[in-house]
C-alpha positions in Angstrom: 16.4 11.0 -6.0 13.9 14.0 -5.9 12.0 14.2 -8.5 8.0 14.1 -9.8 8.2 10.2 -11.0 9.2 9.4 -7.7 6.3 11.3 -6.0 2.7 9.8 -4.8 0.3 8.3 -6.2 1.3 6.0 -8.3 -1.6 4.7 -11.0 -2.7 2.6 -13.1 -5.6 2.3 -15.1 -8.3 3.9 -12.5 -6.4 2.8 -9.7 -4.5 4.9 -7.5 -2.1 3.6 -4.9 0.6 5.5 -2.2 2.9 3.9 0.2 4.3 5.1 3.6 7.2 3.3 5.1 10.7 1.3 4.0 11.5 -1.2 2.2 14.9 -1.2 4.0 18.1 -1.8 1.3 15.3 -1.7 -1.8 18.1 -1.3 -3.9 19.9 -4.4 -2.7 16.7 -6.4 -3.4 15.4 -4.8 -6.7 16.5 -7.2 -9.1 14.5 -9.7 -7.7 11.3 -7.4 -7.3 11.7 -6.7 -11.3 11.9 -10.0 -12.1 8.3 -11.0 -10.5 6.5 -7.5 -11.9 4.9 -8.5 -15.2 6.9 -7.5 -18.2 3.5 -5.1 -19.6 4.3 -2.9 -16.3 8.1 -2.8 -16.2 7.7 0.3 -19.2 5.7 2.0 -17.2 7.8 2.4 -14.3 9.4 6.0 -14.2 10.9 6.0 -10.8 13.1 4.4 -8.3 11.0 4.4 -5.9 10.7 1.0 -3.6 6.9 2.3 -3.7 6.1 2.4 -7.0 8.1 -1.3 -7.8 5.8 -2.3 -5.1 2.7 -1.0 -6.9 3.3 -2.8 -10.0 4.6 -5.9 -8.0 0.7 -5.5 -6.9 -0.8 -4.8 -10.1 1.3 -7.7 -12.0 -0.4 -10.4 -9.3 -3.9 -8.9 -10.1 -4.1 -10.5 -13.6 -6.2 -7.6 -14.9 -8.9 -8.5 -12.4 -9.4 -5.2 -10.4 -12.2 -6.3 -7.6 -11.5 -5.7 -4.1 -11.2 -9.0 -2.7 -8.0 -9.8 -5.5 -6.5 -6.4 -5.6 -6.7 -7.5 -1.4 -5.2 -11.2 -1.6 -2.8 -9.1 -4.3 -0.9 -6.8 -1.6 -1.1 -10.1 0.7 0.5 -11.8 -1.8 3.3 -8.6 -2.4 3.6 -8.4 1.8 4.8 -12.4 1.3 6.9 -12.2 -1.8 8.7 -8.9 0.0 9.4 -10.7 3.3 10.6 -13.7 2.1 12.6 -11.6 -0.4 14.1 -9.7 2.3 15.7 -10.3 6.0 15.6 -6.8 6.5 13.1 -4.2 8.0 10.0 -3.5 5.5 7.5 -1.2 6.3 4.1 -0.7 4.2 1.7 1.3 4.8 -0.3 1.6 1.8 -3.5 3.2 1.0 -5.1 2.1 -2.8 -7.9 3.0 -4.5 -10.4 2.7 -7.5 -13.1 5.1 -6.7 -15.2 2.4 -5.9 -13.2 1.2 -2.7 -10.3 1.5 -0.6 -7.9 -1.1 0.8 -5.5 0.0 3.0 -2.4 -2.2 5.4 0.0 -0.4 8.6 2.4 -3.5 8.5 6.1 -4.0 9.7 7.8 -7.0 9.4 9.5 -6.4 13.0 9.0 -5.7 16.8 9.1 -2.1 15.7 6.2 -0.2 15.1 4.6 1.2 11.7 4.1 4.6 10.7 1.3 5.7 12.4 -2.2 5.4 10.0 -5.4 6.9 11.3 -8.9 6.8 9.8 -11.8 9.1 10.2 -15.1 7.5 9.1 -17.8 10.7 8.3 -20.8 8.0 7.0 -20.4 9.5 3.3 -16.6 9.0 3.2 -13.5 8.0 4.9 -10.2 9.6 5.4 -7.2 7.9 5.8 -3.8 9.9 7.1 -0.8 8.8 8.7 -1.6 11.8 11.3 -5.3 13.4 12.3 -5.8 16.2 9.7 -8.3 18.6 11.9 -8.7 19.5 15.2 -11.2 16.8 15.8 -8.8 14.5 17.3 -10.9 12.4 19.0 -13.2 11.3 15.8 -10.1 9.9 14.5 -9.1 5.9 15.4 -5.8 4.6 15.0 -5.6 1.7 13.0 -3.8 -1.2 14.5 -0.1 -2.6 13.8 -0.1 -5.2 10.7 -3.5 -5.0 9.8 -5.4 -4.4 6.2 -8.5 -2.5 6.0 -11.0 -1.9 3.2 -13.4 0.5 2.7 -17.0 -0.1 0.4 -20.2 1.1 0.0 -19.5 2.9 3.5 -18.6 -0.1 5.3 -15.2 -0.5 6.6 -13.8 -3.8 7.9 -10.2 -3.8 9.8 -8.3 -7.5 9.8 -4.9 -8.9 11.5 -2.3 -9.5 8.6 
């Protein structure tokens, strides 16, 4: 369904979240998916997005406890819950965000590869894109199949999922 609830990013309180990829028969599944979201998000879903479900499934395992390393071991936890939900192809890329860092994933639950995900670190900043963005192609680095990156204080740290 086209229209603006559906459309990226997704937030919630300062944090600000966008996923690239499939969550293959969503609507086969999303009864389940409600069920695990914490009942204080389910009125603030507008859409029928598998991304935004997704989102909240994240935000409902953070417990109103924003730092990086649980919002992290939160989308772990929603990569889990999804693939034991599901037999089928998922695919979740996801880029989220509080201003203060950013943790992003390039993950398929197959032999199949990911949506492409590429970062750029400048020093000050980093950009994340499922494609280079300039002409600079060779400052960009292309971020590994089912792995989960964050991004702090200019650091950046890449892991296998």
């Amino acid at each position: 369904l086209i229209h603006e609830f559906n459309c990226h990013p997704f937030s919630y309180k300062k944090i600000l979240f966008m996923h690239n990829g499939d969550f293959k028969d969503f609507n086969k599944y999303k009864k389940i998916i409600i069920e695990k979201i914490d009942d204080k998000f389910l009125p603030l879903i507008k859409g029928t997005t598998d991304s935004e479900h997704i989102f909240y499934l994240i935000m409902s395992f953070c417990k109103n406890c924003f730092t990086l390393d649980n919002v992290k071991l939160s989308i772990l936890k929603t990569i889990k819950i999804i693939n034991e939900i599901s037999k089928d192809a998922i695919s979740l890329n996801i880029a989220l965000t509080n201003g203060d860092y950013i943790i992003f994933t390039r993950y398929i639950n197959n032999n199949e590869n990911p949506c492409s995900l590429y970062f750029k670190d400048n020093k000050e900043y980093i950009l994340i894109s499922s494609e280079p963005i300039d002409y600079d192609d060779d400052d960009w680095t292309f971020i590994p199949k089912n792995s989960i990156g964050t991004y702090v204080n200019n650091g950046l740290l890449i892991e296998k999922i």
